[in-house]
C-alpha positions as CSV (number, residue, x, y, z in Angstrom):
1,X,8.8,70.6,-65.9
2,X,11.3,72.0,-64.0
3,X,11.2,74.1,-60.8
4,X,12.8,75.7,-58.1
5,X,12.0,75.2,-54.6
6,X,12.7,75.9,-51.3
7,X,12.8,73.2,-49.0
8,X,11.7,73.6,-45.1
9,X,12.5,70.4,-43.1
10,X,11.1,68.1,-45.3
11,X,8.2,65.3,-44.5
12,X,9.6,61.8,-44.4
13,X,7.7,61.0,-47.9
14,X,6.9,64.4,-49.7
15,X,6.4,63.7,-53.6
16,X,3.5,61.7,-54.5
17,X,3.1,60.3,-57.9
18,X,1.4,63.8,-58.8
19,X,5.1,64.9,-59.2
20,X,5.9,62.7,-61.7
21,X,7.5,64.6,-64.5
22,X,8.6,67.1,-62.3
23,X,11.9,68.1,-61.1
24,X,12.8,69.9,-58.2
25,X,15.9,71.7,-56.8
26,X,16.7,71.5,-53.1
27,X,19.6,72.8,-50.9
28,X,21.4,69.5,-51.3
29,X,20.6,67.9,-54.4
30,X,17.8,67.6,-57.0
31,X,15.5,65.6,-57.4
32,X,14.2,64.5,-60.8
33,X,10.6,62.0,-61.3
34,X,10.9,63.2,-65.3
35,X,10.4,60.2,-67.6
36,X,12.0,59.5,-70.5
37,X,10.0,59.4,-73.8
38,X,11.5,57.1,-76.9
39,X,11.7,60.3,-78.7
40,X,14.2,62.2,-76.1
41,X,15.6,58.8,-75.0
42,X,19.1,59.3,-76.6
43,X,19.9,62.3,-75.4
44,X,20.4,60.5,-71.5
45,X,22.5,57.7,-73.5
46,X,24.7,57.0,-76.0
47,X,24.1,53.1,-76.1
48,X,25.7,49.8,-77.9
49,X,28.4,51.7,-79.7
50,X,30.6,48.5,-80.3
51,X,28.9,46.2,-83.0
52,X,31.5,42.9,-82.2
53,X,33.7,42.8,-79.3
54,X,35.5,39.8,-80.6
55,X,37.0,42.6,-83.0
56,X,38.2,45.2,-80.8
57,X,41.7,45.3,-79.5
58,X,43.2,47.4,-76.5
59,X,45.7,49.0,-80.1
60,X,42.0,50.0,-80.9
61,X,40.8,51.8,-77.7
62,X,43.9,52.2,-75.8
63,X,44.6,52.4,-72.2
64,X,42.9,54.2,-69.1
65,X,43.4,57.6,-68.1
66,X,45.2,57.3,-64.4
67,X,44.2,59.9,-62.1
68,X,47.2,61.2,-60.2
69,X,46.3,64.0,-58.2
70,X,46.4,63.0,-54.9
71,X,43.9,64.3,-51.7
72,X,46.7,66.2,-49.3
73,X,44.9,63.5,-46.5
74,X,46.9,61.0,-48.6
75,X,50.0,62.6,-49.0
76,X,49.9,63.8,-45.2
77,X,49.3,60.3,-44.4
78,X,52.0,58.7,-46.5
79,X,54.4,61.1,-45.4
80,X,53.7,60.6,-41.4
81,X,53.4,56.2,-42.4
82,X,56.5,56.3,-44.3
83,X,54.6,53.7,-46.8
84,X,51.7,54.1,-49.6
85,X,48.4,54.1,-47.7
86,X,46.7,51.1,-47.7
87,X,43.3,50.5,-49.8
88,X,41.2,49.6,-46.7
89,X,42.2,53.0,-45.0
90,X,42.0,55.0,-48.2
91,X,38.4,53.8,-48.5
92,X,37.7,54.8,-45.2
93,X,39.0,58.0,-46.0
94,X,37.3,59.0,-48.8
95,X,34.3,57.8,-47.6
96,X,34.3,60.2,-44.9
97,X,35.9,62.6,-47.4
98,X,32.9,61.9,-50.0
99,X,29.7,62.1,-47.9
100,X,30.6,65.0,-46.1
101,X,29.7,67.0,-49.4
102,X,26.6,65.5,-49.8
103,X,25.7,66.6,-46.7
104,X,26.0,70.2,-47.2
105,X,24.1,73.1,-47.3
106,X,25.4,74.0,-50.8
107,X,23.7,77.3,-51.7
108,X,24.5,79.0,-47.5
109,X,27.8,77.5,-47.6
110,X,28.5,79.0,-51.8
111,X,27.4,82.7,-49.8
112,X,29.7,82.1,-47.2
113,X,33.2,81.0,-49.0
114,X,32.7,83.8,-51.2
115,X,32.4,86.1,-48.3
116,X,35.4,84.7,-46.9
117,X,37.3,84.9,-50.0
118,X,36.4,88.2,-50.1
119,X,37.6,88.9,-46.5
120,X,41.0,86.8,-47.3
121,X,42.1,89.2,-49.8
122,X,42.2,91.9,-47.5
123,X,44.9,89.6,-45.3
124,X,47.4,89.9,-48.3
125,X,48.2,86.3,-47.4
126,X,48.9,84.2,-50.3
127,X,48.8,80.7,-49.0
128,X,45.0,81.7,-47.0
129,X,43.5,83.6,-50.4
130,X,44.6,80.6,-52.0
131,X,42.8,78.6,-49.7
132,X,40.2,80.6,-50.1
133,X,39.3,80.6,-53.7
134,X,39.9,76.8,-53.8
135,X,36.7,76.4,-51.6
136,X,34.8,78.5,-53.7
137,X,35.9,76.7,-56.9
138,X,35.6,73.2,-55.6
139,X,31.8,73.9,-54.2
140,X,31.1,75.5,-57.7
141,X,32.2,72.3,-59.1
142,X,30.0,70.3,-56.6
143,X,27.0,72.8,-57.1
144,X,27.1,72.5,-61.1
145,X,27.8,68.2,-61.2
146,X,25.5,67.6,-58.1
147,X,22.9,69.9,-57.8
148,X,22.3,71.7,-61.3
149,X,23.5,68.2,-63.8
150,X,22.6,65.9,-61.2
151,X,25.4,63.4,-62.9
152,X,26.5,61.7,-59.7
153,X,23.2,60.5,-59.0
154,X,21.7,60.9,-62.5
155,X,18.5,58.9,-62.0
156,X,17.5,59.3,-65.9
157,X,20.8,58.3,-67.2
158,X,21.0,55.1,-64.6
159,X,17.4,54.4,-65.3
160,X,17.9,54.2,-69.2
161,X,21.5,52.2,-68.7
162,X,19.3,50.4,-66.1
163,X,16.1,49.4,-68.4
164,X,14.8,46.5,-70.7
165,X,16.0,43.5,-67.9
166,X,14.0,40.6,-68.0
167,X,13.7,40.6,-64.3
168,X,10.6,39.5,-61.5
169,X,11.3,39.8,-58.2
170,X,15.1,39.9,-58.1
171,X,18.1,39.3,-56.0
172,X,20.3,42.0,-56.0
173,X,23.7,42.1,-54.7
174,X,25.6,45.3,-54.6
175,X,29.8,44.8,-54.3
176,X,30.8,48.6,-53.1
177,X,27.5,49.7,-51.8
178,X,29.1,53.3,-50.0
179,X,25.4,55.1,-49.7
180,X,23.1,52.6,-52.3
181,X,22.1,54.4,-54.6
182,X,22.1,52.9,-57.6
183,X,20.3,49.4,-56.0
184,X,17.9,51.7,-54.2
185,X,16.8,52.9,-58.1
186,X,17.3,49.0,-59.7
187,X,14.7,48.0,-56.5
188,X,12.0,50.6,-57.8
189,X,12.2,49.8,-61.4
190,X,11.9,45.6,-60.7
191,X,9.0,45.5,-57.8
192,X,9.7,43.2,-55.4
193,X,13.3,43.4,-55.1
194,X,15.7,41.8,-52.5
195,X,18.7,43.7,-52.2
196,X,21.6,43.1,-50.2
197,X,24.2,45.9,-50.3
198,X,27.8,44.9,-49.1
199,X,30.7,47.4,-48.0
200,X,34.0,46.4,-45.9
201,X,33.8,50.1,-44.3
202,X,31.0,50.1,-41.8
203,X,30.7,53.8,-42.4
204,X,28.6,53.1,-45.1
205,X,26.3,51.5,-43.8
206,X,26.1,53.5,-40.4
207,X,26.1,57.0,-42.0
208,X,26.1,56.7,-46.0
209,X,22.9,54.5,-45.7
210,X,21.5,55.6,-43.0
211,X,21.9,58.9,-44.0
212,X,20.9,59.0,-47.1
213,X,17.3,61.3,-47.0
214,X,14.2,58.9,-46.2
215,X,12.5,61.9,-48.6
216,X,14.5,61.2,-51.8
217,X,11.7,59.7,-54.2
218,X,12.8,56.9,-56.5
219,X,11.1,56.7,-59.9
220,X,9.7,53.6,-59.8
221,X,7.0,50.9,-61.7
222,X,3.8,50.1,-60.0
223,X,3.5,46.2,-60.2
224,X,-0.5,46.3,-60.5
225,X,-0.6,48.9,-63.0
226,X,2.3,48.8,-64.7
227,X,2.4,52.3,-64.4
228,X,5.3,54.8,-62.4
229,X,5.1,55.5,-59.5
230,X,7.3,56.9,-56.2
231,X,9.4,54.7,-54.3
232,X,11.4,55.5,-51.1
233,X,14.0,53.9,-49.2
234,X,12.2,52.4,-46.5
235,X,9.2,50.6,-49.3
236,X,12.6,48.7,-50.3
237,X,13.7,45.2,-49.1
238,X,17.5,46.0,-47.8
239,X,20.1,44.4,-46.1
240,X,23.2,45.7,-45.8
241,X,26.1,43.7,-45.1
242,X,29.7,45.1,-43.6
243,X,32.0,42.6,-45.3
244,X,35.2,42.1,-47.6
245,X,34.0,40.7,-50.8
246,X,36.6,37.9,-50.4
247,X,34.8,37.2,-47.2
248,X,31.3,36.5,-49.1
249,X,29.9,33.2,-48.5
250,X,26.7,33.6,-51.1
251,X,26.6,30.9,-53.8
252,X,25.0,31.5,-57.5
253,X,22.1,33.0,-56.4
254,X,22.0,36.4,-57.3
255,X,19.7,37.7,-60.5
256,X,21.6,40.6,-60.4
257,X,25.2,41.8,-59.0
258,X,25.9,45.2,-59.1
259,X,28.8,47.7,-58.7
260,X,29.7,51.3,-59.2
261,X,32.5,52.6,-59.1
262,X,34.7,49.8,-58.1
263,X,36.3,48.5,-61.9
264,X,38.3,51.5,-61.9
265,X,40.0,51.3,-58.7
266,X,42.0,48.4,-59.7
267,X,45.4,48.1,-61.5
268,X,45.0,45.8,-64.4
269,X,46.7,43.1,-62.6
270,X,43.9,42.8,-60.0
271,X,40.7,43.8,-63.0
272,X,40.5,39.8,-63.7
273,X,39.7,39.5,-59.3
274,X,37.0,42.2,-59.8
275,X,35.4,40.2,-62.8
276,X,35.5,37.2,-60.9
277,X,33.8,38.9,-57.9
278,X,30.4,39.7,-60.2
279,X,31.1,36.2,-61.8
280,X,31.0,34.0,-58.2
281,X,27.5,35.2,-57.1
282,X,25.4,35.3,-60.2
283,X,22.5,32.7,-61.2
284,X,22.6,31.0,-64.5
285,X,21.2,33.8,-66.7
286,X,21.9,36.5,-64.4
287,X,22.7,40.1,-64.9
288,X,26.0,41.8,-63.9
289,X,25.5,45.6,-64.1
290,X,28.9,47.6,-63.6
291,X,29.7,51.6,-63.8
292,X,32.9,53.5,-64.0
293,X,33.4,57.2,-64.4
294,X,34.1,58.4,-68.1
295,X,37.4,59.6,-69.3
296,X,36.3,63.0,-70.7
297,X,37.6,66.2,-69.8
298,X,34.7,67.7,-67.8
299,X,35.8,64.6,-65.6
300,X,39.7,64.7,-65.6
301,X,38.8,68.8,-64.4
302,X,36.4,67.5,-61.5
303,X,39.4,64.9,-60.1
304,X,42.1,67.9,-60.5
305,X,39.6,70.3,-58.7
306,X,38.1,67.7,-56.2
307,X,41.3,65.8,-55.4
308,X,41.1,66.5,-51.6
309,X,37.8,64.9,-51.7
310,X,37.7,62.3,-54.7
311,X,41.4,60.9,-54.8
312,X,42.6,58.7,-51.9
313,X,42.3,55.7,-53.8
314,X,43.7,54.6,-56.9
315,X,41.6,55.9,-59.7
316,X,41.5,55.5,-63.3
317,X,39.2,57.5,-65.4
318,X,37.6,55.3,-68.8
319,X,35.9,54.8,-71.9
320,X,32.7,52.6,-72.0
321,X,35.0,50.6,-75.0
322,X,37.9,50.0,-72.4
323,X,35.4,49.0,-69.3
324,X,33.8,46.6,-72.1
325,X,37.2,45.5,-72.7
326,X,38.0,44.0,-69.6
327,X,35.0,42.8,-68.8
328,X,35.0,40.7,-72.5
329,X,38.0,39.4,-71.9
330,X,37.4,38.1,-68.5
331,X,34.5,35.8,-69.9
332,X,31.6,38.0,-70.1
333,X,29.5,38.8,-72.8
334,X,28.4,42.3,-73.3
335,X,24.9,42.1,-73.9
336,X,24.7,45.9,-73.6
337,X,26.3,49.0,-73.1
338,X,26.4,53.1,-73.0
339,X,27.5,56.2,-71.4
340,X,25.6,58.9,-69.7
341,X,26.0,62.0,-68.3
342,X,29.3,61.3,-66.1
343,X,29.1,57.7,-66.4
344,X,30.2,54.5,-67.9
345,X,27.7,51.2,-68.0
346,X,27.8,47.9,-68.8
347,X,25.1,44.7,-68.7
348,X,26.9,41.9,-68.9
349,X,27.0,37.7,-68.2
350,X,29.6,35.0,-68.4
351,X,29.7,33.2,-71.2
């Protein structure tokens, strides 16, 4: 059931599980507690499309899409440095670049670039109408993948890429954590959960995290009943952790390591590092969970259109067969895998 609604300043925990199966709309994103039935379930994934990875060869799936529109921060920043801009600063960059848009107002601040398009034309300025429009363009673009998809978040799509783990209690470790999202939903399916989210930009902690709504409900599993129920941030069991990777000092000791979005940053040179990170932390038996943006042309559009917000990194855009790739051939086996709405995914262990 879906449903518009206007939000007021919100309580700290509004939704109840009486909104299960609903989904609502607010002035920042949406919020979706609909379940998936077996009979819809494959129209949130396309799942386990590769029968034998020990068959498949990169002649087969080819190569990664590069993204290589650059955010004008970058360039401005390259150009002032004389040098390429350094990872840890791009991260910081478009971290700052990245939240601010989750932040927003979207439907007040749609009314008011249009009205200021409309005023720019009557300047006969080229370079401000331009300016202009690519405001209103880019938060169309964030109003249809955000708010009306919901494919950055995607709570139905993570939760069936997410599902089926033979998992009590577990220790989760999250390598990228920016806001925690995706550990935040892996704590409310597995009750119990002790997740530790880690980040080398404290940013994320002190305003991703901690600014990610205490209101934003969690479709969850009730541990007595075995029945959903609503989860929020603050019934979770987090520690976050400002850190390098490198700088980690856990042992094997992790039932699950997670990361999203952090494969596809990485030139192939360095993909056998990133492997090796999800590799060093996990118990015998554990789970490592990894995302990566799809290479479709919906998404090579958003990174043209968004590049002022998306692209200060290096970015490649993939297929859930290339991800699956390097993770196979870094000595894990794939013991699932699928693609959602914007998304890659991959459940993996080391063989």
């Amino acid at each position: 059931m879906l449903e518009e609604q206007t939000i007021r300043q919100p309580e700290i925990k509004p939704y109840t599980d009486e909104n299960i199966g609903q989904s609502f709309m607010n002035n920042h994103y949406r919020v979706d507690l609909r379940t998936i039935s077996e009979k819809n379930y494959n129209q949130f994934i396309t799942s386990n499309t590769v029968r034998d990875w020990s068959q498949l060869s990169w002649k087969d799936v080819g190569k990664p899409y590069e993204v290589k529109a650059n955010s004008k921060e970058r360039i401005n920043w390259e150009k002032q440095n004389n040098r390429d801009m350094d990872p840890h600063t791009s991260w910081t960059y478009f971290n700052r670049a990245f939240h601010e848009w989750f932040v927003k107002d979207v439907p007040k601040e749609m009314k008011e670039s249009k009205s200021r398009f409309i005023t720019s034309l009557g300047t006969f300025n080229p370079s401000e109408i331009r300016q202009a429009l690519g405001t209103v363009v880019q938060l169309q673009f964030w109003n249809y993948a955000h708010r009306i998809q919901d494919g950055i978040w995607d709570p139905r799509g993570k939760r069936a890429l997410f599902d089926g783990l033979h998992l009590r209690k577990p220790r989760i470790l999250f390598l990228g954590a920016a806001e925690g999202y995706e550990a935040m939903q892996l704590g409310a399916m597995y009750p119990g959960a002790e997740i530790i989210m880690v980040d080398y930009d404290e940013y994320c902690k002190t305003t991703r995290f901690a600014d990610f709504p205490d209101s934003y409900p969690f479709l969850g599993e009730n541990p007595r009943t075995g029945t959903h129920t609503v989860v929020y941030k603050d019934d979770l069991n987090i520690e976050y952790v400002v850190d390098d990777i490198r700088n980690l000092d856990y042992g094997k000791e992790f039932d699950v390591v997670l990361s999203v979005g952090l494969l596809e940053h990485f030139p192939d040179d360095y993909k056998h590092e990133v492997a090796d990170w999800h590799r060093r932390f996990l118990k015998p038996g554990g789970y490592a969970i990894l995302t990566t943006p799809r290479n479709q042309m919906r998404s090579r559009l958003y990174y043209k259109v968004m590049a002022d917000v998306m692209n200060h990194t290096y970015r490649e855009l993939m297929t859930v067969e290339q991800m699956g790739m390097y993770m196979y051939e870094n000595g894990f086996d794939i013991l699932s895998h699928g693609y959602i709405k914007v998304h890659n995914g991959l459940i993996c262990q080391p063989r």
